[in-house]
N, C-alpha and C positions, 0 to 999 in steps of 0.2 A: 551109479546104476548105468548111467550112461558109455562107463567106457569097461562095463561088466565085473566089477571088481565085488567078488563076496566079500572080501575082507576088510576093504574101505566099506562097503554096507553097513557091513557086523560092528565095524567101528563108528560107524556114525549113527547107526542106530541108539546102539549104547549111548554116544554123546546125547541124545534126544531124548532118552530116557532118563539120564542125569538133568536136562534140561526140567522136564517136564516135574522131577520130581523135587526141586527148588521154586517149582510153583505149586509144588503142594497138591498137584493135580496126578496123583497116584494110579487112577484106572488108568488113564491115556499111558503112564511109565508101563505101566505092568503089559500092557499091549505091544506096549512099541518094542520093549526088551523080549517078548514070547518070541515077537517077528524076528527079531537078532537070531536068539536062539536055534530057529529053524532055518538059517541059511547054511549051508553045505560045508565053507570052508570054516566056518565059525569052532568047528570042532576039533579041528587040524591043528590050530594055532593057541600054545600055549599061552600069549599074552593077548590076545581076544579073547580068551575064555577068559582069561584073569578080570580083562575090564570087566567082561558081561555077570561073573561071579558078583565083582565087586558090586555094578550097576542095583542086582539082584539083593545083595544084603542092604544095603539102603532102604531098597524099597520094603523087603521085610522091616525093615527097623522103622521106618517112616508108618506101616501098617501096624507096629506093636505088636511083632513075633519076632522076640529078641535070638530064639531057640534057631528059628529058621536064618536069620540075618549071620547068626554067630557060623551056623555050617557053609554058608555061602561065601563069608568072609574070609573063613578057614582055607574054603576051594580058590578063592584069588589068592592067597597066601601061597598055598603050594604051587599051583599054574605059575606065577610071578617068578618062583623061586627057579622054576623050570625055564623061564624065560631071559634073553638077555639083560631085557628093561628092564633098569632095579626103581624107577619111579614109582612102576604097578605095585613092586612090590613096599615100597615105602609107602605106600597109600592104600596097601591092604593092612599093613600093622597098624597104621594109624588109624584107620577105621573100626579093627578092635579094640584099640585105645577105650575111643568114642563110646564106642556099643558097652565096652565093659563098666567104665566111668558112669556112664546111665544106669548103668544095672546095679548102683552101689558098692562095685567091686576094685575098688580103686588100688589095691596093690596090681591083680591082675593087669589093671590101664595102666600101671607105671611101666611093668614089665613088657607091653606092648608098645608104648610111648618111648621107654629105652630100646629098642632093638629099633623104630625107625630111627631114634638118632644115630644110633649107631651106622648105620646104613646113606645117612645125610652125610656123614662127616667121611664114611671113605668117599662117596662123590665127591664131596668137597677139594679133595687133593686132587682131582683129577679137572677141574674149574679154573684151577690154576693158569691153563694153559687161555681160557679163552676171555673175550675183553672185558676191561671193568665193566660196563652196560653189564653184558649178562651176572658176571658175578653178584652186582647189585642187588638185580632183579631178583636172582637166588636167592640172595640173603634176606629179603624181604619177604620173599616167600616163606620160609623156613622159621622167621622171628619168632612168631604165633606158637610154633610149637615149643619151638625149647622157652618160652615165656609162660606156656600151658602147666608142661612139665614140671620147671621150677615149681608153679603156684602149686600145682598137685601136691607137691613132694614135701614143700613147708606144711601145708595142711595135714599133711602125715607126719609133720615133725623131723623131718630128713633135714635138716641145714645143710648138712654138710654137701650132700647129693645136689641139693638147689645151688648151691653155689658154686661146683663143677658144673651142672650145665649151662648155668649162667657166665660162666670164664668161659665153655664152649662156643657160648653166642658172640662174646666178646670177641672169642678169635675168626667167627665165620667174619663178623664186622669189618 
């Protein structure tokens, strides 16, 4: 605010609104995210919108309106895809993942679970270049899912699937 930046705003709004809503404290999210919303540059910038989408299907989902959560999820999906940053967009699939997985739709969550891996591992060749610390920190970041997916996809009876992405893990490793 101080050095007028709407975009840092937009974006730290949203961070605040993610905050608030891992406390479970949803009115304060849903407020904080409206303010996002109505800042000026917030509409200009396809991966601002993407966070504030994203932000926005959470809190749908966090409220139990899967219907609402899924079109908001949808719209960081597409804004992401518009955007350079393919993290937004790995964390708008994977959030359908999530939201579909809850809704007893679990082939749906594979197909949205496989497209962020997919999207993990062409980053991945591009990690190459930078030092083991980070790559580390990546690959631990990332464990959780293709570990998710595996489990999902046994429980579907896929072996063979689980354990491609399981050699997948082994090679982020």
């Amino acid at each position: 605010q101080q050095i007028n930046d709407p975009g840092g705003i937009s974006l730290s709004l949203s961070n605040l609104g993610s905050v608030y809503l891992k406390q479970e404290n949803t009115a304060a999210a849903q407020d904080i995210l409206t303010q996002a919303q109505t800042l000026p540059n917030a509409a200009d910038d396809p991966y601002q919108q993407a966070v504030l989408f994203d932000s926005f299907g959470l809190l749908y989902q966090k409220q139990g309106n899967p219907e609402q959560a899924w079109r908001s999820y949808r719209q960081a999906l597409s804004l992401s895809q518009q955007s350079t940053d393919k993290i937004s967009e790995i964390g708008a699939l994977l959030n359908l993942g999530r939201l579909m997985e809850s809704q007893s739709q679990p082939e749906v969550a594979i197909f949205f679970y496989k497209r962020a891996i997919a999207r993990i591992e062409a980053i991945r060749q591009d990690l190459q270049a930078l030092s083991t610390a980070i790559q580390k920190r990546y690959t631990l970041t990332v464990e959780d899912v293709y570990r998710h997916l595996a489990d999902l996809l046994l429980q579907q009876d896929r072996t063979s699937e689980a354990l491609e992405i399981l050699e997948l893990l082994k090679i982020q490793e």
